[in-house]
Biotite code that builds the C-alpha atoms (Angstrom):
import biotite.structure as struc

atoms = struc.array([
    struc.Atom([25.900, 21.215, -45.487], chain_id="A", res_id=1, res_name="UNK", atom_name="CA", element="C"),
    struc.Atom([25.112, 24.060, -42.919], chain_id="A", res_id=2, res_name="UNK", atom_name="CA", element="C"),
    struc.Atom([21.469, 24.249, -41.611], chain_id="A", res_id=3, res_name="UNK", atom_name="CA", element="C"),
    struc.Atom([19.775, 27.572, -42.103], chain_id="A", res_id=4, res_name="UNK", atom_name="CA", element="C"),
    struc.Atom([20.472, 29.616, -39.684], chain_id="A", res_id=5, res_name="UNK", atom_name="CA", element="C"),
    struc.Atom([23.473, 27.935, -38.107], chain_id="A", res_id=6, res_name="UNK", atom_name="CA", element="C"),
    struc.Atom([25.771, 29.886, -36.132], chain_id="A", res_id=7, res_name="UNK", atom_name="CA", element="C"),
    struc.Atom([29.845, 29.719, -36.356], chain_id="A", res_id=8, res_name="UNK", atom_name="CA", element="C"),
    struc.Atom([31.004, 30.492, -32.621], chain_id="A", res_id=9, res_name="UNK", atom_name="CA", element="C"),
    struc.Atom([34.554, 31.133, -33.686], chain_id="A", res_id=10, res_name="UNK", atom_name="CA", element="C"),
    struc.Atom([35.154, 34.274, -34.695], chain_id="A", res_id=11, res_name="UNK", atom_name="CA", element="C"),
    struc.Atom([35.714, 35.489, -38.077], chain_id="A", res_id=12, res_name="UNK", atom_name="CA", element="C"),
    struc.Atom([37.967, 38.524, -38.972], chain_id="A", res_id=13, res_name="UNK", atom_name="CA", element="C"),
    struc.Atom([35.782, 41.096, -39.768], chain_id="A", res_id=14, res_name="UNK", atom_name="CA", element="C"),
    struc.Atom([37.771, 41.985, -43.025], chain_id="A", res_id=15, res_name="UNK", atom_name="CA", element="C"),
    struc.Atom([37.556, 38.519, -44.126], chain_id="A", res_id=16, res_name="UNK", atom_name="CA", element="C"),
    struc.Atom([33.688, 39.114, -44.606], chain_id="A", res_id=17, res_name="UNK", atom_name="CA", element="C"),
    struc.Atom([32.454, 39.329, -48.240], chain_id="A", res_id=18, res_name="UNK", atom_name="CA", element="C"),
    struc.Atom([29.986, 42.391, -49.017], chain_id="A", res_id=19, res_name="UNK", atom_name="CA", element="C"),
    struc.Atom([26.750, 41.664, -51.298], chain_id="A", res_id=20, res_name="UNK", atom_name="CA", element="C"),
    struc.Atom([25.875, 45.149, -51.966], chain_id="A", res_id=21, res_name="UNK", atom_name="CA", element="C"),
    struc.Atom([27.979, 48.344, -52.665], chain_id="A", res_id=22, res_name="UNK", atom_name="CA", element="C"),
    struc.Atom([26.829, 50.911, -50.593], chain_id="A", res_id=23, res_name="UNK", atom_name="CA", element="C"),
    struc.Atom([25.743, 51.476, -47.400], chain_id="A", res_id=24, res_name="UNK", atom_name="CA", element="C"),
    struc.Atom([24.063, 54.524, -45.693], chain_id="A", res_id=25, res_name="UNK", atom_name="CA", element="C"),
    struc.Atom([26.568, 56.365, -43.549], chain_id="A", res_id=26, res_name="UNK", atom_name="CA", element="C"),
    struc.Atom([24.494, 58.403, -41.253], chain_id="A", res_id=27, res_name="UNK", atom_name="CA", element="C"),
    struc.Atom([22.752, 54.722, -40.140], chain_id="A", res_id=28, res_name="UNK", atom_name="CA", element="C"),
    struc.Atom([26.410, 53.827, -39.837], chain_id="A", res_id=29, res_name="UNK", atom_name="CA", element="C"),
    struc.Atom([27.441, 55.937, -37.707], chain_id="A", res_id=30, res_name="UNK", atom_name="CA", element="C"),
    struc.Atom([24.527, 55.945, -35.341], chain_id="A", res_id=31, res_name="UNK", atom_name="CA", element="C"),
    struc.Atom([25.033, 52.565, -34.797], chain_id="A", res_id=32, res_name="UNK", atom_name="CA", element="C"),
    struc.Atom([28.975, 53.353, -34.024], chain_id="A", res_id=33, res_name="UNK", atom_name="CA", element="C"),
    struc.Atom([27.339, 55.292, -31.304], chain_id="A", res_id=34, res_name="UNK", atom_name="CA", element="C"),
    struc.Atom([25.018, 52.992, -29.691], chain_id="A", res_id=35, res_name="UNK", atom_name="CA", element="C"),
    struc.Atom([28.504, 50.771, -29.780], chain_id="A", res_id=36, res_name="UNK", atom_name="CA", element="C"),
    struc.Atom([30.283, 53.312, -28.178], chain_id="A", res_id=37, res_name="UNK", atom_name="CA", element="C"),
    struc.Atom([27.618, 53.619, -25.396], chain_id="A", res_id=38, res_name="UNK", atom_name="CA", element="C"),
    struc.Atom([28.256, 50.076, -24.402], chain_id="A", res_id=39, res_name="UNK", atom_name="CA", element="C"),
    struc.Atom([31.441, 50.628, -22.184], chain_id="A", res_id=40, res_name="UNK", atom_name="CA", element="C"),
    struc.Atom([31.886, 47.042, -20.293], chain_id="A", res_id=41, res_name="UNK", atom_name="CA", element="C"),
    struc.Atom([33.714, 44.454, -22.423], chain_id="A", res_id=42, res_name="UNK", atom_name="CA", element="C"),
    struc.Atom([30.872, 42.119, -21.313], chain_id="A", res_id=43, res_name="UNK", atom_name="CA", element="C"),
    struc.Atom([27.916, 44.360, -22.799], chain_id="A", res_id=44, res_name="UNK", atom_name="CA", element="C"),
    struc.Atom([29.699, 44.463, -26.193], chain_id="A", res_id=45, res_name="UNK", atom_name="CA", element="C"),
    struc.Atom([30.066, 40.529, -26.055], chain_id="A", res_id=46, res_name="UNK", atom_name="CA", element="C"),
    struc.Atom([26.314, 40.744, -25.418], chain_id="A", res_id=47, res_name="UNK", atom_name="CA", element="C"),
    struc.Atom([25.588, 42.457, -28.379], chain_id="A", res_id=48, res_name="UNK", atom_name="CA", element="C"),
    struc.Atom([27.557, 40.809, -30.488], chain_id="A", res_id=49, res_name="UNK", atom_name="CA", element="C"),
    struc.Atom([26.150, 37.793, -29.719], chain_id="A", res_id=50, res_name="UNK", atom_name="CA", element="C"),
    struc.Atom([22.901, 39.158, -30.045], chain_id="A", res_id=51, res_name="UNK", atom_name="CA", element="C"),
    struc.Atom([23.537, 40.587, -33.521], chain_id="A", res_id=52, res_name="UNK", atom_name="CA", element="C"),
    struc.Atom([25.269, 37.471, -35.581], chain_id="A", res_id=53, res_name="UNK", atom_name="CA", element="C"),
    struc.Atom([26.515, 38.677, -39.047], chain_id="A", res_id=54, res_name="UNK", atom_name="CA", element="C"),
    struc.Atom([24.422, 36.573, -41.661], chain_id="A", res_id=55, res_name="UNK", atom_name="CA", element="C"),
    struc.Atom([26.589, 35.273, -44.480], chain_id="A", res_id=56, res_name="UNK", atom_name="CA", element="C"),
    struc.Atom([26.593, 32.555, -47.227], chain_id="A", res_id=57, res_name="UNK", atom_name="CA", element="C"),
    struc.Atom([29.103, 30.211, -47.424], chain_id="A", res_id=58, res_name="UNK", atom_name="CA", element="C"),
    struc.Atom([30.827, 30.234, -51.107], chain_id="A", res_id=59, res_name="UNK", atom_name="CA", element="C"),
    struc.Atom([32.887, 28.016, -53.483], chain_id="A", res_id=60, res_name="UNK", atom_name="CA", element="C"),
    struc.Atom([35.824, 29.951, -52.888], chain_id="A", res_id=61, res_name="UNK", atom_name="CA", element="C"),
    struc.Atom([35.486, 29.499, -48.823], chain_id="A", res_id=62, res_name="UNK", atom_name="CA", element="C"),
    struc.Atom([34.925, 33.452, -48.148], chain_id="A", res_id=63, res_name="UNK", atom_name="CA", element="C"),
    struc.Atom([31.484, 34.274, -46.102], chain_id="A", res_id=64, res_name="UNK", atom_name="CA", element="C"),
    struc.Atom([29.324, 36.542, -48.178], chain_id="A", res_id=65, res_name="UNK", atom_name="CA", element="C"),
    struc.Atom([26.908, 38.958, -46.044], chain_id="A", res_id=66, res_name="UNK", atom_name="CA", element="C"),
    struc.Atom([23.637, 39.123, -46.784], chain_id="A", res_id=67, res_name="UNK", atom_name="CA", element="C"),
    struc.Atom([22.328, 41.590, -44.256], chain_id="A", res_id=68, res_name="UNK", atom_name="CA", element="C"),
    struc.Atom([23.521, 43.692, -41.641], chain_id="A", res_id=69, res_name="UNK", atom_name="CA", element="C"),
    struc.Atom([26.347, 45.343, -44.050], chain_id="A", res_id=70, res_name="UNK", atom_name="CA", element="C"),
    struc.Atom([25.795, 48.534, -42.133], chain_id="A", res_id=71, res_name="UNK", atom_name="CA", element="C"),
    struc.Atom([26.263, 47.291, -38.911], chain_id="A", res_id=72, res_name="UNK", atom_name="CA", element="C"),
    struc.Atom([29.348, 45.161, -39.880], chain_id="A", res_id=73, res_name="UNK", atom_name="CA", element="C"),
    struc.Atom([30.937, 48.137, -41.038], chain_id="A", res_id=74, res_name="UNK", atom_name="CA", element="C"),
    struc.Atom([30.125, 49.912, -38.093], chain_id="A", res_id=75, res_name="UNK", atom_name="CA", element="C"),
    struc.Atom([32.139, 47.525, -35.804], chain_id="A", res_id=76, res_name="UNK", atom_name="CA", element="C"),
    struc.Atom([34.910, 47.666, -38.347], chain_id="A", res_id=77, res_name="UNK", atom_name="CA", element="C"),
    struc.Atom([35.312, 51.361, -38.212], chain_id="A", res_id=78, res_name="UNK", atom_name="CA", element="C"),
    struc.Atom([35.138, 51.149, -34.457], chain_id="A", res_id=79, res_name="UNK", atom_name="CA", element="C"),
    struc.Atom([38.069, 48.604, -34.266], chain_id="A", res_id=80, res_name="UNK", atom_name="CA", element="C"),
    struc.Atom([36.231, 45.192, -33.607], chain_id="A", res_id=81, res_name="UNK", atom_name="CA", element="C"),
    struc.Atom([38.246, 42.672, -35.151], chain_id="A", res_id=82, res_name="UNK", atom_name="CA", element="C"),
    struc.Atom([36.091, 39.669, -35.472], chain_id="A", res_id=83, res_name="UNK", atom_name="CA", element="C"),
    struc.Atom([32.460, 39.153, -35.391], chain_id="A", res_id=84, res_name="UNK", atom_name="CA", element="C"),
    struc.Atom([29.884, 35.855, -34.932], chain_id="A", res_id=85, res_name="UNK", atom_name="CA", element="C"),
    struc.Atom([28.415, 35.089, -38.013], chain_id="A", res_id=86, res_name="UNK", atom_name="CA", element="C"),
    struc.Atom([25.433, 32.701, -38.922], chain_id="A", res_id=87, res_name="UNK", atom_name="CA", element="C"),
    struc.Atom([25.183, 30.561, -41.980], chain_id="A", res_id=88, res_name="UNK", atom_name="CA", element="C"),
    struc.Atom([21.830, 31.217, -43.833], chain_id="A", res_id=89, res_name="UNK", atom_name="CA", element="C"),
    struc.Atom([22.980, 28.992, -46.417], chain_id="A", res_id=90, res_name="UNK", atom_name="CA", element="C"),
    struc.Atom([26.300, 26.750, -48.018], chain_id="A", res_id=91, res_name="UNK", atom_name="CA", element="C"),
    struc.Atom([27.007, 27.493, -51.550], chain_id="A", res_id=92, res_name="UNK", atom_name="CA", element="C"),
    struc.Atom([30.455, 25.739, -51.376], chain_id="A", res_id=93, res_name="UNK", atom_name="CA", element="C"),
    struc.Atom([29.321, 22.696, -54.312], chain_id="A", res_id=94, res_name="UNK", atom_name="CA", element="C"),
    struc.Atom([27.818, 25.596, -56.582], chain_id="A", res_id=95, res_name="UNK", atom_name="CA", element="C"),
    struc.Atom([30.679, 26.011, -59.216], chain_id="A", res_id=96, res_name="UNK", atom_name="CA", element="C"),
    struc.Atom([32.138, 29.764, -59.131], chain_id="A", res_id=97, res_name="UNK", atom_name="CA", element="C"),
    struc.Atom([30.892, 31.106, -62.936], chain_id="A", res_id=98, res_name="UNK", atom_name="CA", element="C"),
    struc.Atom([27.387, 30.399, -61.109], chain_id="A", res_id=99, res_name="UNK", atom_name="CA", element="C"),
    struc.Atom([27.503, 31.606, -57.679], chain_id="A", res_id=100, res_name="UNK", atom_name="CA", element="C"),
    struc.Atom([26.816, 34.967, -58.620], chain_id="A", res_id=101, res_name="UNK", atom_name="CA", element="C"),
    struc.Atom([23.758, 33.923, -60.715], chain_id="A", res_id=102, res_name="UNK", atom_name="CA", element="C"),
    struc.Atom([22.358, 31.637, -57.984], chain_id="A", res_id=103, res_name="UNK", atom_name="CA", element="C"),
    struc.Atom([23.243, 34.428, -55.236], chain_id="A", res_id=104, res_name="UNK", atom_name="CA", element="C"),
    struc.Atom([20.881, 37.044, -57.932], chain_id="A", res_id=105, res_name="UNK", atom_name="CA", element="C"),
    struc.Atom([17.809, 34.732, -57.588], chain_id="A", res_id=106, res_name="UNK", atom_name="CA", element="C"),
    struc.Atom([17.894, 34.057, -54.222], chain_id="A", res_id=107, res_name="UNK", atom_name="CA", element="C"),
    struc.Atom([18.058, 37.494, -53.630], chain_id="A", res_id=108, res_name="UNK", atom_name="CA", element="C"),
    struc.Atom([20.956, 37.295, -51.517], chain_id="A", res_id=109, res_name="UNK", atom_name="CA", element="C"),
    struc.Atom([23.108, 39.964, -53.505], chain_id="A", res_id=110, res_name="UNK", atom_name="CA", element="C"),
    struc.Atom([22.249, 43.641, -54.421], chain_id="A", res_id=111, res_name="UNK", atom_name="CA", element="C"),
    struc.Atom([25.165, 44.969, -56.696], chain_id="A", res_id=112, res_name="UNK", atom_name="CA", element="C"),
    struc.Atom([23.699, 48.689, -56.863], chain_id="A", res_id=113, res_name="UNK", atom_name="CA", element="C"),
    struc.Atom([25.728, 51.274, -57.077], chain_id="A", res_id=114, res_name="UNK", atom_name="CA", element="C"),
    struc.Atom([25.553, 54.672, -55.002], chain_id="A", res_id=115, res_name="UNK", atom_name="CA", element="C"),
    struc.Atom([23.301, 56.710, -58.121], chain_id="A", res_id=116, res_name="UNK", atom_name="CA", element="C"),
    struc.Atom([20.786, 53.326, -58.091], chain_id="A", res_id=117, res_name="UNK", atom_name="CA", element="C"),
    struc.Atom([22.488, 51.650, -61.336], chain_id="A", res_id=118, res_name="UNK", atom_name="CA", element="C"),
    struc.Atom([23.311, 48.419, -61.810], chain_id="A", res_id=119, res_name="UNK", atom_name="CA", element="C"),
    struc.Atom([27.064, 47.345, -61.749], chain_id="A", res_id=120, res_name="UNK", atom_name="CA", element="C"),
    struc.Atom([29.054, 44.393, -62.239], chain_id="A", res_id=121, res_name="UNK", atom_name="CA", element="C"),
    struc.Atom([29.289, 41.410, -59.267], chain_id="A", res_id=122, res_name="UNK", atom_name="CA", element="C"),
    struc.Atom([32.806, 41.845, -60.085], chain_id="A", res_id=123, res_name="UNK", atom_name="CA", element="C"),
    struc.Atom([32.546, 45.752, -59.089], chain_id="A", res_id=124, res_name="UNK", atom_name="CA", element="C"),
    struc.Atom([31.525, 44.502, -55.427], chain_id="A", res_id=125, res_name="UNK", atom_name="CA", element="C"),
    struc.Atom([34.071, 45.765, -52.743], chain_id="A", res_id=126, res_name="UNK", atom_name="CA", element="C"),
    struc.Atom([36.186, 42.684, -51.107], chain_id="A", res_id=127, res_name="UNK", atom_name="CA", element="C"),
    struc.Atom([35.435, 43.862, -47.810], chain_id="A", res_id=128, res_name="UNK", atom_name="CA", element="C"),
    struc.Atom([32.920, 46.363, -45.305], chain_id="A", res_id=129, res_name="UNK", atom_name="CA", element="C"),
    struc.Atom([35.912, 48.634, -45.170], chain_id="A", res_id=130, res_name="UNK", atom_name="CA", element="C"),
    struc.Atom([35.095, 49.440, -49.083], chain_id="A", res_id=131, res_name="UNK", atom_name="CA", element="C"),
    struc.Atom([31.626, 50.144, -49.264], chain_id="A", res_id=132, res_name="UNK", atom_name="CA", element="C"),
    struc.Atom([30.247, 53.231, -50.076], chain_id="A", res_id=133, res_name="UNK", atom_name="CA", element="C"),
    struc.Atom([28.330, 56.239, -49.223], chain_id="A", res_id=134, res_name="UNK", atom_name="CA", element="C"),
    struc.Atom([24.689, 55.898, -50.263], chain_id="A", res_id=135, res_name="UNK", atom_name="CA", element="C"),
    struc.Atom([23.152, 59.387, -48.701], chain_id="A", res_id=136, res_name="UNK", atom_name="CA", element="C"),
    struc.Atom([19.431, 58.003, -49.992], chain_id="A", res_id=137, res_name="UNK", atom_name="CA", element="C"),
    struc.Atom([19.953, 54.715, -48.088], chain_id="A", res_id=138, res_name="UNK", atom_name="CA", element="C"),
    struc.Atom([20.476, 56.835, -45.021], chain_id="A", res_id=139, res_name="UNK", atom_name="CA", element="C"),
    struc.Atom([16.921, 58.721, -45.333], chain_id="A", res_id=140, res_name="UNK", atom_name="CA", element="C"),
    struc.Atom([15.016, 55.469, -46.500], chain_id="A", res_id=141, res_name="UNK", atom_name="CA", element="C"),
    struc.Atom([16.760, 54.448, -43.061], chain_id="A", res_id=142, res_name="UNK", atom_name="CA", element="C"),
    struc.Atom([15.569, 57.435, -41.096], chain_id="A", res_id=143, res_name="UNK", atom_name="CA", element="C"),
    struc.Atom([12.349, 57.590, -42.957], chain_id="A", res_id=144, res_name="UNK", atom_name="CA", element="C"),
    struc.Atom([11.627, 54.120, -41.335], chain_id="A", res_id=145, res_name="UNK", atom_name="CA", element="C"),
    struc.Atom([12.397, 54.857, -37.983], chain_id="A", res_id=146, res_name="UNK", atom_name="CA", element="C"),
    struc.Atom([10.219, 57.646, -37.941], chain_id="A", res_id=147, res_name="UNK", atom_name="CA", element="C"),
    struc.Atom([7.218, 55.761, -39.339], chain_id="A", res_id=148, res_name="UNK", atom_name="CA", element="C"),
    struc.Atom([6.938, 57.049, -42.757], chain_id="A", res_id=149, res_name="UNK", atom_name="CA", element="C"),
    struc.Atom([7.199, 53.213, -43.585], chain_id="A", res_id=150, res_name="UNK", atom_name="CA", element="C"),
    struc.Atom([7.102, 49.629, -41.625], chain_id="A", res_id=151, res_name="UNK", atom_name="CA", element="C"),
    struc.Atom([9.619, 47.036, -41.634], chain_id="A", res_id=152, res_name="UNK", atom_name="CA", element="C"),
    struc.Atom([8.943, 44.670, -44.087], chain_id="A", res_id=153, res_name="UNK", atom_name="CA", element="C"),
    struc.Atom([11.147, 40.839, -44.820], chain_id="A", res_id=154, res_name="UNK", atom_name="CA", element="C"),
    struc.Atom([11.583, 41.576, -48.470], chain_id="A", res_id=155, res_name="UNK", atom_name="CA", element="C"),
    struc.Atom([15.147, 41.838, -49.774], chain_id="A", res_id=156, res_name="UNK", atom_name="CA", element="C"),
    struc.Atom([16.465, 45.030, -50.180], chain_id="A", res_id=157, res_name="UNK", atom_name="CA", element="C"),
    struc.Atom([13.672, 47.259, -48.799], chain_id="A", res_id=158, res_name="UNK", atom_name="CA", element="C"),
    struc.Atom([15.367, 49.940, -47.897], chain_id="A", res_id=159, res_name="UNK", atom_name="CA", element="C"),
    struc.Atom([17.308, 50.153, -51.318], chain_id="A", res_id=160, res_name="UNK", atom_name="CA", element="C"),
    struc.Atom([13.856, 50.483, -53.064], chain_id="A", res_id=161, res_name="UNK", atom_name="CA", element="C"),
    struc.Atom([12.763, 53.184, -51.026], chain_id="A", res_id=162, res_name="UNK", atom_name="CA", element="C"),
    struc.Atom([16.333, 55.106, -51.312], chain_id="A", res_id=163, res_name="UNK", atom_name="CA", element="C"),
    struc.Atom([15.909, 54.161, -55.414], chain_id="A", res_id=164, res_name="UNK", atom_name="CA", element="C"),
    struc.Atom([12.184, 56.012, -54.723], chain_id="A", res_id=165, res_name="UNK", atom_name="CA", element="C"),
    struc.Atom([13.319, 59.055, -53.173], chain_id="A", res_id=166, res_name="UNK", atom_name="CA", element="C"),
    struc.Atom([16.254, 59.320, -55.282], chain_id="A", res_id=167, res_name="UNK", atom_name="CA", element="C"),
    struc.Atom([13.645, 60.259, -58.255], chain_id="A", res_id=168, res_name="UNK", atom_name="CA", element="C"),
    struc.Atom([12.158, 62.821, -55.873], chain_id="A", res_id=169, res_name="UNK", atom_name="CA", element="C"),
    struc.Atom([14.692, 64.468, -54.010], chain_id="A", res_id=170, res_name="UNK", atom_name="CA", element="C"),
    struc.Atom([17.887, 65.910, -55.252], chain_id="A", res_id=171, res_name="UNK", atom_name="CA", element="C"),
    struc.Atom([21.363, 64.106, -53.542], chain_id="A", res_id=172, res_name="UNK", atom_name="CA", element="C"),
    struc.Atom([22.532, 67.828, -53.178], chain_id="A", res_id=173, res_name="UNK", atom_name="CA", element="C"),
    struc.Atom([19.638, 68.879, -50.642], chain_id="A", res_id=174, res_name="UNK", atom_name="CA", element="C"),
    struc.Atom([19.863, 65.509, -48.935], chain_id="A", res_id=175, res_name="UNK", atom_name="CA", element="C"),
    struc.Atom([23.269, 65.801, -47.980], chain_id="A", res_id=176, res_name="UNK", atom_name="CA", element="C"),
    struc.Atom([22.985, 69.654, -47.298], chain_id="A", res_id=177, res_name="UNK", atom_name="CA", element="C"),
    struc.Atom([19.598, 69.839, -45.244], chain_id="A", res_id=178, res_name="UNK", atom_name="CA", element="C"),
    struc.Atom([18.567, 66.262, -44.134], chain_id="A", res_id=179, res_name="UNK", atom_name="CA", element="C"),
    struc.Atom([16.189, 67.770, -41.839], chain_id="A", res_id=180, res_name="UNK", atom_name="CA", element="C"),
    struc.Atom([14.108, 69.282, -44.266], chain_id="A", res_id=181, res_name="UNK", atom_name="CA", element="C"),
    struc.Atom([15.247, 66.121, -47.212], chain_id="A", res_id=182, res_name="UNK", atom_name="CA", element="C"),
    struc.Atom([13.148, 63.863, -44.480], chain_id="A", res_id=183, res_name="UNK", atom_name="CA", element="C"),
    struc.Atom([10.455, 66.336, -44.487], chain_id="A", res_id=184, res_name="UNK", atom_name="CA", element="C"),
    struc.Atom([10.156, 65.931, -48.148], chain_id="A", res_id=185, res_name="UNK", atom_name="CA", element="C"),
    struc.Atom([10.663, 62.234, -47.918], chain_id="A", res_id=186, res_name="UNK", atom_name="CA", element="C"),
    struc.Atom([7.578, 61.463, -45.702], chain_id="A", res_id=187, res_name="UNK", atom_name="CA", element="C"),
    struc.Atom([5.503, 63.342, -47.896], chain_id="A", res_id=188, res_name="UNK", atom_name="CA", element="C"),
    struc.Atom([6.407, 61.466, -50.724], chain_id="A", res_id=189, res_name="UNK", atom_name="CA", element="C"),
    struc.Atom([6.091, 58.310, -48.541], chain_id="A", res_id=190, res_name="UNK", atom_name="CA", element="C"),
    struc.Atom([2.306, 59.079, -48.402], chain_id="A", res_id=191, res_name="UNK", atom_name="CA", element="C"),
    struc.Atom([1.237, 59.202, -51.392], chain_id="A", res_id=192, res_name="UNK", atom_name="CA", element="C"),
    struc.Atom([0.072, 56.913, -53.652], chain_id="A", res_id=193, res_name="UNK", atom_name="CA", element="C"),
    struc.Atom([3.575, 57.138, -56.125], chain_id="A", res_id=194, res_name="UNK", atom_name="CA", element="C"),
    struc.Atom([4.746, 55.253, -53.091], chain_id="A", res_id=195, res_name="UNK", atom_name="CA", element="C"),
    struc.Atom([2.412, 52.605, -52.955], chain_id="A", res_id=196, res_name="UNK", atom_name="CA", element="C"),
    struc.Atom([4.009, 49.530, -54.809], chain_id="A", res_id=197, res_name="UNK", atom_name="CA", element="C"),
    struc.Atom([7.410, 50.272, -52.556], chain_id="A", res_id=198, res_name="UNK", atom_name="CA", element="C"),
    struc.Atom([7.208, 47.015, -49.304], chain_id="A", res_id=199, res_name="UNK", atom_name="CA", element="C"),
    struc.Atom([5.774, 48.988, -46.105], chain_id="A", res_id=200, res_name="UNK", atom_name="CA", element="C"),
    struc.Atom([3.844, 51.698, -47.363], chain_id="A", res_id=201, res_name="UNK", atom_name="CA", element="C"),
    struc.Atom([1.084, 52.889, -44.912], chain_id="A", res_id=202, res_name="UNK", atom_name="CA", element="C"),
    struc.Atom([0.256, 55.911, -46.734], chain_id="A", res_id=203, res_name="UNK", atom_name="CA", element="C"),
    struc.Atom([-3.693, 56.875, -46.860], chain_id="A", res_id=204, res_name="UNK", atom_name="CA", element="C"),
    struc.Atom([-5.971, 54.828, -48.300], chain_id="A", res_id=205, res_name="UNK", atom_name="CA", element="C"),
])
C-alpha cells in the first residue's frame, strides 16, 4: 500500500489523470498558463514541476484520480506538457469498484458539481483535465482569495463553497461580462455576515 504522500518519479501522461470534480475556473487557468509560460529554461519548468506534484488516489481500476490541483493540471495540458509527477495521498486499489465512488464521497476526495452548483452523477465526471469545464464563479472565489476577501483554509472544496456563495449573489451574466466590478460585488458580500459559515471568512466582527 502507498504511504500518504508518496511520490511516483516516473512520469504519468497527463491525459491518463482521472478528474474528481467537473469544473474548473478558467481565468485561474489561464493565469497559471502564464506564470508557465514565463519559465523559459527547460530546467526552471523541471523545477516547478517537481515542486508542484499532482495529488491523486490510486483506484481499483489502476487510473490515478486527482484530488487537487485540477486547475493547474489542466493548465500544463493546454500548454503541451505531456506528463506530470504525481503523489499518492492514498491506494484505493482493494476497495471494490461499485464502492470507490462512495468511499472517495466521504473522504472528501471527489466533488462531482456541476458548472450551475448542482449535483451530478460520478459517472458524469470527465475522463480526463482536457474535459473539464468552465466554472466562471470558481474563477472569482479564486480571485476573491488572492485579493484577501478570504484566507486559505485546508477544508475540501473551499473555493467551490465560496463560488456556490456568490453564485446566489451575483448573476453568471455580469461575472463573465464585467469581472472587475463582479469582484467588487464579491468582496462585499465576502464581508458580511451571510458569508460567515463559508471556511476563511475574515469579515467584521
Amino acid at each position: 500500500m502507498a504511504n500518504t504522500r508518496d511520490p511516483i518519479l516516473t512520469p504519468i501522461p497527463i491525459l491518463s489523470l482521472r478528474p474528481t470534480q467537473m469544473t474548473v475556473g478558467m481565468r485561474e487557468v489561464k493565469e497559471k498558463r502564464k506564470r508557465w509560460r514565463e519559465h523559459k529554461s527547460e530546467k526552471k519548468r523541471a523545477e516547478l514541476l517537481g515542486k508542484h506534484m499532482i495529488p491523486v488516489v490510486l483506484g481499483p481500476d489502476e487510473h490515478h484520480y486527482v484530488v487537487d490541483h485540477h486547475h493547474l493540471a489542466r493548465a500544463l495540458h493546454d500548454e503541451g506538457v505531456e506528463h506530470v509527477l504525481v503523489t499518492v495521498i492514498g491506494d484505493l486499489t482493494m476497495v471494490e469498484r461499485d464502492a470507490f465512488w462512495t468511499v472517495m464521497d466521504h473522504k472528501r476526495w471527489a466533488y462531482p458539481y456541476d458548472a450551475k452548483g448542482e449535483r451530478g452523477h460520478y459517472k458524469d465526471l470527465p475522463k480526463s483535465v482536457s474535459g473539464l469545464k468552465d466554472d466562471p464563479f470558481r474563477s472569482l472565489a479564486g480571485e476573491l482569495r488572492r485579493v484577501g476577501g478570504f484566507a486559505k483554509d485546508v477544508t475540501p472544496f473551499s473555493e467551490f463553497l465560496w463560488a456556490d456563495f456568490l453564485r446566489r449573489k451575483i448573476s453568471r451574466k455580469s461575472v463573465e461580462e464585467d469581472f472587475s466590478k463582479a469582484m467588487e460585488k464579491a468582496l462585499d458580500c465576502a464581508k458580511s455576515k451571510d458569508a460567515v459559515y463559508l471556511p476563511g471568512w475574515c469579515g467584521p466582527d
